[in-house]
N, C-alpha and C positions, 0 to 999 in steps of 0.2 A: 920810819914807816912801821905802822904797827899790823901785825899778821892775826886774825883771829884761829884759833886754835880750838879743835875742840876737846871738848874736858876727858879726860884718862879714864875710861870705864875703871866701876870699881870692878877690884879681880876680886873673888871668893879666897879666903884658905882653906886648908883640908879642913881644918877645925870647924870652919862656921859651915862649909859644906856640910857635914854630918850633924849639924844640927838642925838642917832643913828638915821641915815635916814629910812624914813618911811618904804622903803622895807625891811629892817630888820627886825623892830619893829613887823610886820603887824601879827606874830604870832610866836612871840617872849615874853619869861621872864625870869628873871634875878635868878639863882638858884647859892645862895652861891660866885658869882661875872665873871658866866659863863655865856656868853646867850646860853641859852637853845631853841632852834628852834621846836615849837609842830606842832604834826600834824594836816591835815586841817581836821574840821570837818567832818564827814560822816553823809550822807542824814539824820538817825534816829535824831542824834544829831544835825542838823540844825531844825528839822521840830518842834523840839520839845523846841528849843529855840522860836522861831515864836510864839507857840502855850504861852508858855508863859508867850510872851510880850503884846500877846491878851490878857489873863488874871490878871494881873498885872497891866497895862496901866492904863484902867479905874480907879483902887483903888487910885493912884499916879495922875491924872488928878483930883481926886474929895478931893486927901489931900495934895496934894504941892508934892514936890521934885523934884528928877532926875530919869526916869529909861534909866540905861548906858548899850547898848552889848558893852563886849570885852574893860571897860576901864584899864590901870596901875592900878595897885595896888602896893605904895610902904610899904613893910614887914619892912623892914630894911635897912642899908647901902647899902648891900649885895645881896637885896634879894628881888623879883617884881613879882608878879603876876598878871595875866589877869583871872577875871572870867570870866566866860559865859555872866552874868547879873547881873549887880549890882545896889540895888536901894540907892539916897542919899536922906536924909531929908533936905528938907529945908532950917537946919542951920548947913550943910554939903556941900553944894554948892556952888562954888569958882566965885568969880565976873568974872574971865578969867582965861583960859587956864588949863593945867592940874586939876586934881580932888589932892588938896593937905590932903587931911585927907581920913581915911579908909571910905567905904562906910556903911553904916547900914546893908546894907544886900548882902551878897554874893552868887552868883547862879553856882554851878560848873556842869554841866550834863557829868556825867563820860561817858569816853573812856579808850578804849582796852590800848592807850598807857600812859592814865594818873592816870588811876584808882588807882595805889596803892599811889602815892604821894596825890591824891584828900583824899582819905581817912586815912592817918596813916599822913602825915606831913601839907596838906593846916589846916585844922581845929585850932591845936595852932597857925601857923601862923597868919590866919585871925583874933585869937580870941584877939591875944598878942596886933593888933595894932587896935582895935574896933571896930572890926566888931560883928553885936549885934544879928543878928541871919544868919546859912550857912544852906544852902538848896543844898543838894547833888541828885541829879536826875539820876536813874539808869534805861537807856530806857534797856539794856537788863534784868535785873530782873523785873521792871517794880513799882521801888517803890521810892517812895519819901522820902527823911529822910530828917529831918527837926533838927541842932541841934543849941544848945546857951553854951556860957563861961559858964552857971552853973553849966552844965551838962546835963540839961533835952536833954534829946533825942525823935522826935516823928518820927515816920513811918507808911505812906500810901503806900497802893498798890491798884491795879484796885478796881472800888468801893466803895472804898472810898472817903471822900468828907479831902482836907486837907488844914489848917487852919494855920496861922502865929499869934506869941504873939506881936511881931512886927508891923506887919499889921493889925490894929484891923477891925475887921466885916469882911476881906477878906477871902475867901471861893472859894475851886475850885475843882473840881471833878477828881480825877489824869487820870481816862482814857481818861479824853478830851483833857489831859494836856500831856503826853507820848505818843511821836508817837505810831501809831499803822504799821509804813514802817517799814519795814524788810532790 
């Protein structure tokens, strides 16, 4: 007896993924060899990307690196994401063209439609390919979590003042830092 089958989607690799025309890319990543098309940000979630790159900038002007909105992130073969913000050191920063190594630091500000992947699968992801600390920002609960491949886990909310192991001396107040737009 013969069973028909149906044929094996083709998967993408990281490789041909980034070779896709820009209008694909633009808010696009590559999930298991599928692109996956995310939705556009919503105002909280841009305003709070802004705020910050305010805050951040300055640290990253006064110690080297790169800070990147919205670069590739290649996970795997298979497998790409775009964080919100991502910062590179230094001796992370590619003479031209794409960012070929993970970045130091990963910024995701969760959404309605990415929430659960940002929290239960980006984190091994980021951590498998070096990323050294991810900083999850949650404008509707209004709290910062902050974690590392060790495990340490930190969390702010309105109030408090939140700090990076990563970023040494950096300091920033999360209610200046979480929109306050509805």
């Amino acid at each position: 007896m013969t069973v028909a089958m149906d044929p094996i989607p083709h998967r993408l690799t990281w490789e041909a993924f980034i070779e896709l025309p820009e209008e694909l890319l633009r808010h696009a990543e590559l999930h298991d060899g599928e692109v996956v098309q995310m939705a556009s940000p919503d105002r909280p979630h841009q305003l709070t990307l802004v705020n910050l790159i305010g805050v951040v900038l300055p640290w990253v002007r006064e110690h080297g690196g790169e800070l990147v909105p919205d670069p590739h992130v290649r996970i795997a073969d298979y497998w790409g994401y775009r964080p919100d913000l991502a910062y590179y050191a230094p001796d992370r920063v590619p003479g031209s063209g794409y960012w070929k190594l993970a970045p130091n630091l990963a910024v995701e500000i969760l959404s309605p439609s990415t929430r659960r992947k940002d929290l239960l699968r980006t984190p091994t992801h980021y951590f498998s390919v070096g990323v050294e600390e991810l900083w999850l920002v949650d404008c509707d609960e209004r709290i910062f979590h902050v974690l590392h491949p060790s495990g340490r886990y930190d969390e702010w909310s309105d109030g408090d003042t939140a700090s990076s192991l990563l970023l040494p001396g950096f300091e920033t107040a999360v209610t200046g830092v979480i929109s306050q737009a509805l």
